[in-house]
C-alpha positions in Angstrom: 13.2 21.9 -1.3 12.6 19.0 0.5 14.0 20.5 3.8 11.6 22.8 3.2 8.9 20.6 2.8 9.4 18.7 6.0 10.0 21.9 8.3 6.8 23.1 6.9 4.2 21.5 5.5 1.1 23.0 3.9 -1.4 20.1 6.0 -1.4 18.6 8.8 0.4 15.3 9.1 -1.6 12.1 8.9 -1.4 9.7 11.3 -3.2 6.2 11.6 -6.1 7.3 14.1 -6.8 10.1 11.5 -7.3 7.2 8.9 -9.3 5.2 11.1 -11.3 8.8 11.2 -11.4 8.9 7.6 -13.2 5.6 7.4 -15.7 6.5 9.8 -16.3 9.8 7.5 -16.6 7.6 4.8 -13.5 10.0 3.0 -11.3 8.0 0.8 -8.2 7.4 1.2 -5.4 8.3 -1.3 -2.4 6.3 -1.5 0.8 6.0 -3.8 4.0 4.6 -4.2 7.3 5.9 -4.3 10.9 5.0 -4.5 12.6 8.0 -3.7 12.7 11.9 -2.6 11.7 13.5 -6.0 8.5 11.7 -6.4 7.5 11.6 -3.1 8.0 15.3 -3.0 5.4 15.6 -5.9 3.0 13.0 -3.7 3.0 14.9 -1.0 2.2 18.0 -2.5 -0.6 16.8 -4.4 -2.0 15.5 -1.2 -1.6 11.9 -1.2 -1.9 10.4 2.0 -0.2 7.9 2.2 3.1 7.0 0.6 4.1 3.3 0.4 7.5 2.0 -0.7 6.7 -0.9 -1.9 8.8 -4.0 -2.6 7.4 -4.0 -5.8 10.7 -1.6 -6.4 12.1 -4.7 -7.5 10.0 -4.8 -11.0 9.7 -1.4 -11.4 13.1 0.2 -10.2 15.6 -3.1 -10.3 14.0 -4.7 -13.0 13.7 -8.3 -11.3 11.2 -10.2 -12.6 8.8 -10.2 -9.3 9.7 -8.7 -6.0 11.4 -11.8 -4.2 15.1 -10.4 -4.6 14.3 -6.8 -2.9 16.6 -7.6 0.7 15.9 -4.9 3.9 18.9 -3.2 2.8 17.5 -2.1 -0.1 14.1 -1.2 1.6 15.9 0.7 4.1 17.5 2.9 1.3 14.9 3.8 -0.7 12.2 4.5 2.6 14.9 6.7 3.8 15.3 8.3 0.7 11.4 9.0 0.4 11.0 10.2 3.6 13.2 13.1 2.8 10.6 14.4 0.6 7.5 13.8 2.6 6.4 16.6 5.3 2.4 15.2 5.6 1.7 11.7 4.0 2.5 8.9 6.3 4.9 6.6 5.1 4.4 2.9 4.8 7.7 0.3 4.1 7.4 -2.8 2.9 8.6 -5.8 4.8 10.1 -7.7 1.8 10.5 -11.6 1.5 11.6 -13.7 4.2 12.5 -10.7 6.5 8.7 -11.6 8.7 9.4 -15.2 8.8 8.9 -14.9 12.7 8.8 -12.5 15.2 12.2 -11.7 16.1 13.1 -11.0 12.4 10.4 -9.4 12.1 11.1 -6.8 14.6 14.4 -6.5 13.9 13.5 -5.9 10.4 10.9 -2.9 11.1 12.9 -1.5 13.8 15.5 -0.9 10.7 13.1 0.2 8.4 11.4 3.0 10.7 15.0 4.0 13.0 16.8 4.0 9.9 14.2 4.6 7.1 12.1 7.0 9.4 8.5 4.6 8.0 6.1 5.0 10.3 4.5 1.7 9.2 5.1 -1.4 8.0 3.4 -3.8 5.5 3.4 -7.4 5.6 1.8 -9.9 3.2 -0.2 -13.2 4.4 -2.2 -14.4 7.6 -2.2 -17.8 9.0 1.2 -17.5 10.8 1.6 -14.2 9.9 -1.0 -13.5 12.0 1.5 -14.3 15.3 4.0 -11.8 13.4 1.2 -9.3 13.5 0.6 -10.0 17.5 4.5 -8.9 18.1 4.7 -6.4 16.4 1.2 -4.4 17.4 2.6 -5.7 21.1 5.5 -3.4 20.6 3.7 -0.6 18.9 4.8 -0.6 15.5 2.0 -0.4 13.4 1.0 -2.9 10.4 -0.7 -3.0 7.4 -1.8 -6.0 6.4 -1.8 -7.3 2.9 -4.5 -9.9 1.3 -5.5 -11.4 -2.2 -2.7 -11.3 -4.6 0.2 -11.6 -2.4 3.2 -11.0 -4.3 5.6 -12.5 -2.7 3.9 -15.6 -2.9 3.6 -15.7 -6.7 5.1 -19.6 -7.2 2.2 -21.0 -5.1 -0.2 -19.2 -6.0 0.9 -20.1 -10.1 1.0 -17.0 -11.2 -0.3 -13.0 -10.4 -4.2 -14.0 -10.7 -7.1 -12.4 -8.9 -8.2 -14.4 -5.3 -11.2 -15.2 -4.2 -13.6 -15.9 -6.5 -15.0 -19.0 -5.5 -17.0 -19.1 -2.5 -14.9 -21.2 -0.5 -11.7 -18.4 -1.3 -14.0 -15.5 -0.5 -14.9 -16.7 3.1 -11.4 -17.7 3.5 -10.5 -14.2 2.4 -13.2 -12.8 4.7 -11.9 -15.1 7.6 -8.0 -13.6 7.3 -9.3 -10.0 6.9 -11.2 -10.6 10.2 -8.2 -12.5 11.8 -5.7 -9.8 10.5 -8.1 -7.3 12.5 -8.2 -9.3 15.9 -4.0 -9.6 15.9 -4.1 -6.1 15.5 -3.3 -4.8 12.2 -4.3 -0.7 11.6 -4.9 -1.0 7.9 -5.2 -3.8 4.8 -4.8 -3.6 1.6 -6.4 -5.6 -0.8 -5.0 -6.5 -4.4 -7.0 -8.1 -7.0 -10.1 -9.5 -5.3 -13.7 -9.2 -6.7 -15.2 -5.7 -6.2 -18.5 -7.5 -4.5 -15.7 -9.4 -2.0 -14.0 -6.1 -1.7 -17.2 -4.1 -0.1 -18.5 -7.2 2.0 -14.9 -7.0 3.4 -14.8 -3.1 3.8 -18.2 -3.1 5.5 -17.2 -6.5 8.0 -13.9 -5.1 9.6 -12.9 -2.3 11.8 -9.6 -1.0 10.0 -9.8 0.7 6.4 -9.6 -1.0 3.4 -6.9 0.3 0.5 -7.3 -1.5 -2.7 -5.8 -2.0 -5.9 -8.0 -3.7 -8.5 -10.4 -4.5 -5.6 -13.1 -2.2 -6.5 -14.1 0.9 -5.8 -16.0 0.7 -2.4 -12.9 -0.2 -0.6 -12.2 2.9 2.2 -9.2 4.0 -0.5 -6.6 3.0 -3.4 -3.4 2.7 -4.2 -1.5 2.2 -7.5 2.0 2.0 -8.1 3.5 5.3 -9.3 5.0 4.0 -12.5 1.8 2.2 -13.5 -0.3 5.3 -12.9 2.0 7.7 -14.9 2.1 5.0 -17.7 6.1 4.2 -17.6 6.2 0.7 -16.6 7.2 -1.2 -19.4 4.8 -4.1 -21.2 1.5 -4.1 -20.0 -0.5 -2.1 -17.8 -2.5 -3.9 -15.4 -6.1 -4.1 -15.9 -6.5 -2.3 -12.6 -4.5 0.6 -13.6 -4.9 3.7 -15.3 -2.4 6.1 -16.9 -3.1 9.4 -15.5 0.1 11.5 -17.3 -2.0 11.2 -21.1 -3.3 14.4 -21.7 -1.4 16.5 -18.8 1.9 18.4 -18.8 3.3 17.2 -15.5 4.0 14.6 -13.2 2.2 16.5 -10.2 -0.8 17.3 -12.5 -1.0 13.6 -13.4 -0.4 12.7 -9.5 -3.7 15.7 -8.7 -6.2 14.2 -11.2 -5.2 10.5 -9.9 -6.7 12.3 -6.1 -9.2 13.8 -7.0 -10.6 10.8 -9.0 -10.3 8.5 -6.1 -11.5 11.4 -3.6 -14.7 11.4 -5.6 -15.2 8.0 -6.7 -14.4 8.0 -10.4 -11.5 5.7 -9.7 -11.6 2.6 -10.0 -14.2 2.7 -12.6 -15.8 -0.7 -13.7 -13.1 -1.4 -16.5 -10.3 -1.4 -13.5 -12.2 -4.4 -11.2 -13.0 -8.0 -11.5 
């Protein structure tokens, strides 16, 4: 099946000019997690585009408390096992904690995670020194995704997982980054739980496309964890979230309506922002 799906797939693949295109379109962008072959397989034929393996595998799949004890290793393993079932979405890796903390480990960190986990980007969390991280690796052609707002990783300083930017002095600082993440050459940012108005200003004030997730629904696309969109994490939903699986027989159907709700704007609706 998943052979299959690689040798040939039913779209073209996507690649990061083609969401740069998208942007420009004004077509959103539909992104997912995943954590292995069997649900990517269901992402990619439901037409995600773009599959991130997030570190927040660490909650969901390893059931650590945040996503501080995920090691390369373990993102090596699971991109590799995802991009056996993709053949179209482009697959994003996580760069989990302390494996950026400069350049050289940076690139020696991505290099494993798209030789050996076949990613064809990574995603890093921060700016400030990031930023210098970002610099190396766009010099050696690896692209990045940026990551602003709630930062997971850094969950002790910021006290806690609590939506950014909601004073003015936090929103231009978030506006700064976004802009400074753009000039070191990042391809793509996501933004997690930052004020829907902060959100669009950002959108509208950069170059690269904007994928949120509980930032509103004028960012350029969205992405949810999988487990929190087919209602499966344990506890508490986030307020961001919605689960798609109530009312559907399948997984895929579940993963189809979650598309089609972002491709036309009915997700996020006003319940899911700040």
């Amino acid at each position: 099946m998943y052979a299959n799906a690689r040798s040939a797939p039913t779209r073209s693949a996507i690649s990061v000019p083609h969401l740069h295109e998208m942007k420009s379109k004004g077509d959103k962008i539909v992104a997912l997690t995943a954590y292995d072959a069997s649900f990517a397989a269901q992402c990619d034929a439901a037409g995600v585009d773009v599959v991130l393996v997030g570190d927040s595998l660490g909650m969901v799949v390893q059931g650590h408390a945040s996503t501080l004890p995920v090691s390369v290793d373990d993102m090596v393993y699971h991109t590799a096992a995802v991009a056996h079932g993709l053949g179209s979405a482009l697959l994003v890796a996580d760069l989990p904690f302390m494996s950026f903390r400069d350049a050289a480990t940076a690139l020696h960190s991505s290099g494993r995670l798209m030789a050996e986990g076949g990613a064809a980007m990574v995603k890093l969390e921060g700016a400030d020194w990031v930023l210098d991280v970002i610099q190396a690796l766009a010099r050696h052609d690896i692209p990045v995704c940026a990551h602003l707002g709630l930062t997971p990783q850094s969950v002790h300083k910021l006290g806690g997982y609590r939506v950014q930017g909601k004073t003015k002095v936090a929103a231009e600082q978030l506006l700064a980054d976004a802009k400074a993440v753009v000039q070191a050459g990042a391809d793509l940012l996501v933004l997690e739980c930052v004020p829907a108005a902060l959100a669009k200003r950002i959108g509208a004030e950069i170059s690269i496309p904007t994928i949120g997730i509980g930032a509103g629904v004028d960012c350029d696309g969205q992405v949810l964890v999988i487990y929190d969109m087919l209602g499966i994490t344990p506890g508490k939903r986030p307020r961001f979230s919605k689960d798609f699986l109530a009312g559907r027989g399948s997984v895929v159907e579940a993963i189809r309506a979650y598309v089609d709700a972002v491709r036309s704007g009915a997700f996020p609706a006003a319940e899911h922002a700040f």
